[in-house]
C-alpha positions in Angstrom: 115.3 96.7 113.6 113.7 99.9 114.2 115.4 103.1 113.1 115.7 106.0 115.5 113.2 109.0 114.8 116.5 111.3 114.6 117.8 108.7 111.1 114.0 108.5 109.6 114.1 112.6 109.7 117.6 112.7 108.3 116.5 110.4 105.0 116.1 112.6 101.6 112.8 113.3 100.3 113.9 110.6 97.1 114.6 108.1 99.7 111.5 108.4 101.9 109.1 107.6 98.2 111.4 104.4 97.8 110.8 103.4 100.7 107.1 103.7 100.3 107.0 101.7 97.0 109.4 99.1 98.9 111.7 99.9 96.0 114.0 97.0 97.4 111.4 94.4 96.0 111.5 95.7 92.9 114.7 93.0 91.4 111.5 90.2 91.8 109.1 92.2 89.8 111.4 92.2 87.3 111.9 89.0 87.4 108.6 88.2 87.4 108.3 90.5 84.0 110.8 88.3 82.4 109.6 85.2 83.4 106.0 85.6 82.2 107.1 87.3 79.1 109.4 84.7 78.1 107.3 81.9 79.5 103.9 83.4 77.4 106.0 84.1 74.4 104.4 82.1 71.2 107.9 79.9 71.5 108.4 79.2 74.8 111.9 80.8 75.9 111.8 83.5 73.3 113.5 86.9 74.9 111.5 89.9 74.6 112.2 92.7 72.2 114.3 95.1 74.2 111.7 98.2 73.7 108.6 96.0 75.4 111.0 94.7 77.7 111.8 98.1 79.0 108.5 99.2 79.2 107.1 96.1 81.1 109.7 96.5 83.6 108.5 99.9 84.0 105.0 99.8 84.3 105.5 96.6 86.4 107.5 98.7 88.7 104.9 101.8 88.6 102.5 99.3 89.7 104.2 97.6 92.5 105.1 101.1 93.9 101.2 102.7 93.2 100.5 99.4 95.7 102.4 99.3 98.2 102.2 103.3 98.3 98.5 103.2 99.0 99.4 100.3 101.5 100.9 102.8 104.0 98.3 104.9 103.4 95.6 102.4 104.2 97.6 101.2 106.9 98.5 104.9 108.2 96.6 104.1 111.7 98.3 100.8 112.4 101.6 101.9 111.5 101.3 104.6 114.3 101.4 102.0 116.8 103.2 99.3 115.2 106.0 101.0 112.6 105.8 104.6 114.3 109.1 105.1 112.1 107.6 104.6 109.0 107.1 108.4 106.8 103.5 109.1 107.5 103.5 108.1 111.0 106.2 110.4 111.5 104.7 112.7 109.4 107.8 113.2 106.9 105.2 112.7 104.4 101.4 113.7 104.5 99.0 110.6 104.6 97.1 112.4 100.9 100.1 113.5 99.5 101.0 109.9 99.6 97.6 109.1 98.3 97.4 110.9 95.2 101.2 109.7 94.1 100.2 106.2 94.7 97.1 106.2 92.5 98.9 108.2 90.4 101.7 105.5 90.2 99.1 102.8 89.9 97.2 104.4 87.1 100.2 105.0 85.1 101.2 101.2 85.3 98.3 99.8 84.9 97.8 102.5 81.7 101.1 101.6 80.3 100.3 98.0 80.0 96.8 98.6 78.0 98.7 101.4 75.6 101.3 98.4 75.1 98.4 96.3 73.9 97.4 94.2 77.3 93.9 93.5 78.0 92.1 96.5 79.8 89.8 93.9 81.9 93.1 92.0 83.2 94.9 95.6 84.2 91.5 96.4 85.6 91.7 93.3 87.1 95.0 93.5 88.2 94.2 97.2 89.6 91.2 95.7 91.7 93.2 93.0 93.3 96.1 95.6 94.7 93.0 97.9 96.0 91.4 95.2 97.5 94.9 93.3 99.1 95.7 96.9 100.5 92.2 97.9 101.7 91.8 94.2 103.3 94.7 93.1 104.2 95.0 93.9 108.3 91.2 93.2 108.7 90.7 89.6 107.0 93.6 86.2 107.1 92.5 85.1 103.4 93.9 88.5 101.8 97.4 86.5 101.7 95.4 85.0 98.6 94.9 88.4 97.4 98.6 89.4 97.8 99.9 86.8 95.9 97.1 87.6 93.5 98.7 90.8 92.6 101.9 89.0 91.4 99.8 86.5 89.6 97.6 89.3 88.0 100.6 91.0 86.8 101.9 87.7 85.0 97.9 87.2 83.5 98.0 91.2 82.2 101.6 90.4 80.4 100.7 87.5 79.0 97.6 89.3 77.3 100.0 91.2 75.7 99.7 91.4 71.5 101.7 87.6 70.1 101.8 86.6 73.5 99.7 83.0 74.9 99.7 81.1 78.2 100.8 77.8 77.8 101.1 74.9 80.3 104.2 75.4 81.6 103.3 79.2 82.1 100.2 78.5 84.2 102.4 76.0 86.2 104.8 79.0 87.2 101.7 80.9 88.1 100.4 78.0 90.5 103.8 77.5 92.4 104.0 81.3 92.5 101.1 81.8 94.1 101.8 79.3 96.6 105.4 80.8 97.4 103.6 84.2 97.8 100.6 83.2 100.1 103.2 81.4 102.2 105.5 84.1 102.5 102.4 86.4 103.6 101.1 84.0 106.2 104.3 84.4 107.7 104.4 88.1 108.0 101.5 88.6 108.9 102.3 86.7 112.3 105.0 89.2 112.5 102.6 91.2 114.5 101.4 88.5 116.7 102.0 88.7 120.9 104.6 86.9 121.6 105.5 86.0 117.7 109.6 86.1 117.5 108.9 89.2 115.1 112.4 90.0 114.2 113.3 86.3 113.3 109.8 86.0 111.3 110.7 90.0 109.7 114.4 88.2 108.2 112.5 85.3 107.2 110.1 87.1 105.1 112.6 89.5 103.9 114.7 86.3 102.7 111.6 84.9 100.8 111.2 88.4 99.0 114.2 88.0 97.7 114.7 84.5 96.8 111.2 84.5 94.5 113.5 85.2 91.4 114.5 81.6 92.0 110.9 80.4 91.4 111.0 82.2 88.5 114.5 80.8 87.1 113.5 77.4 87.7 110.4 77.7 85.2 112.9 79.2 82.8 115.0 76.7 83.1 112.6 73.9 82.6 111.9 75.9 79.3 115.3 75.6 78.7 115.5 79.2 78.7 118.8 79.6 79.8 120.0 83.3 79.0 116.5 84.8 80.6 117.2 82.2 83.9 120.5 83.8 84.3 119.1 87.1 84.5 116.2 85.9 86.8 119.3 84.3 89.0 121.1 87.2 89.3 118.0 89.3 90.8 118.2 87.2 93.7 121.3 89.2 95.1 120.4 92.5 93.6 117.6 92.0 95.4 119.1 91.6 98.8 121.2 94.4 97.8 118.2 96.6 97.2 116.5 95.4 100.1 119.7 97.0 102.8 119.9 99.9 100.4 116.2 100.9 100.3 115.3 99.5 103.9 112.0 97.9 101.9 110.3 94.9 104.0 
C-alpha cells in the first residue's frame, strides 16, 4: 500500500535513512553472514569468534544499506512516477545527500571487510556488482543475476576472510542462493508491469525476503550446524518484524 504524502512527511529523519537502506532486510544479511562464515569455517559448523562475528554483521549491513541507498538514487526518476512516496521523490531527502551517504556507507563495508583480512579484489568485486545491479537494474531483465550476485559476492568476500575456505557444501549454498534470489527478483520486477496484480506480486516478494534465512538454515543444518541454524531460523520472523517496522520492500 501506498502511504499518504501527509504520513511520509511526518516520518523522523532516522527513520527516512532506514528506509533507504531497506533496514527491514537486514535479519537475512545477517543470516547470510552466519551462514557463510560458519559454512567457510576450516571445520564446517565452527561458530565464529564473537569479535569477527560482530564486525561482519556490521560491515555486511553497511554494505547492504550503501546499495540499496544509491538504488533510490539511481532510481530517483522512476520512483517519481512509480513510488512518488518514497524520500527523494518527495523530496524529504535530497537526491546527493543520499548519494554521498550511500557511498559513504558502501565504502565503509566494503573497507571493513579488507581491514578484517578479506580479499580486496572480492570487496572490489563485491562493490562492482552492487554499482552495476543499481546502475542496471530498470534498463536490462538479466540484472536479476546481478542482484542475487551481490548476496553471493558478499558470501565469496567472507569466505576470503584469514583461516577461512570454501568447501563443497559452501558453494552448494551459494548455487541454491543464487537461484532463490534471481527468482525473487524476476518477480518483482513484474511488479511494475500493466496489468501485473502488483500488490499481490509486492507481498509475494516481501514473503521471499524474509523467508531466505531458511535457505541459509537448511545448509547449516546439513552441516549439522545446529546452534548457527537456530539463529538463522529465528531471522525469519525478525525479519518480518523488521520489514512492518521499517516499511523496507
Amino acid at each position: 500500500m501506498i502511504e499518504s504524502a501527509s504520513s511520509a512527511a511526518q516520518r523522523s529523519p532516522a527513520r527516512l535513512w532506514l528506509d533507504l537502506a531497506r533496514a527491514g532486510n537486514f535479519p537475512s544479511v545477517w543470516s547470510n553472514v552466519l551462514a557463510a562464515l560458519v559454512l567457510s569455517a576450516p571445520v564446517v559448523g565452527t561458530w565464529p569468534t564473537p569479535g569477527l562475528f560482530a564486525l561482519t554483521l556490521f560491515a555486511g549491513s553497511l554494505a547492504y544499506a550503501g546499495g540499496t541507498t544509491l538504488n533510490d538514487v539511481f532510481d530517483a526518476g522512476f520512483d517519481r512516477q512509480h513510488r512518488p512516496e518514497r524520500a527523494i521523490p518527495r523530496g524529504l531527502i535530497a537526491r546527493s545527500t543520499a548519494g554521498w551517504v550511500g557511498s559513504l556507507q558502501l565504502a565503509l563495508g566494503l573497507g571493513l571487510l579488507v581491514f578484517l583480512g578479506a580479499s580486496p579484489l572480492a570487496a572490489a568485486g563485491l562493490g562492482a556488482v552492487i554499482l552495476l545491479y543499481d546502475w542496471l537494474h530498470k534498463r536490462w531483465t538479466g540484472s536479476v543475476l546481478l542482484m542475487a550476485g551481490c548476496r553471493v559476492m558478499l558470501a565469496v568476500t567472507l569466505a576470503t576472510l584469514p583461516g577461512q575456505t570454501m568447501s563443497r557444501l559452501f558453494i552448494a549454498w551459494l548455487v541454491v542462493l543464487f537461484v532463490y534470489i534471481v527468482v525473487l527478483s524476476l518477480l518483482a520486477r513484474r511488479e511494475y508491469h500493466p496489468g501485473a496484480p502488483a500488490e499481490k506480486l509486492g507481498k509475494i516478494v516481501r514473503k521471499m525476503l524474509a523467508f531466505i534465512p531458511f535457505v541459509d538454515a537448511v545448509a547449516l543444518l546439513m552441516s549439522a550446524a545446529w546452534i548457527p541454524a537456530v539463529c538463522c531460523a529465528v531471522a525469519l520472523p525478525l525479519g518480518k518484524w523488521a520489514q512492518r517496522k521499517a516499511a523496507s520492500s
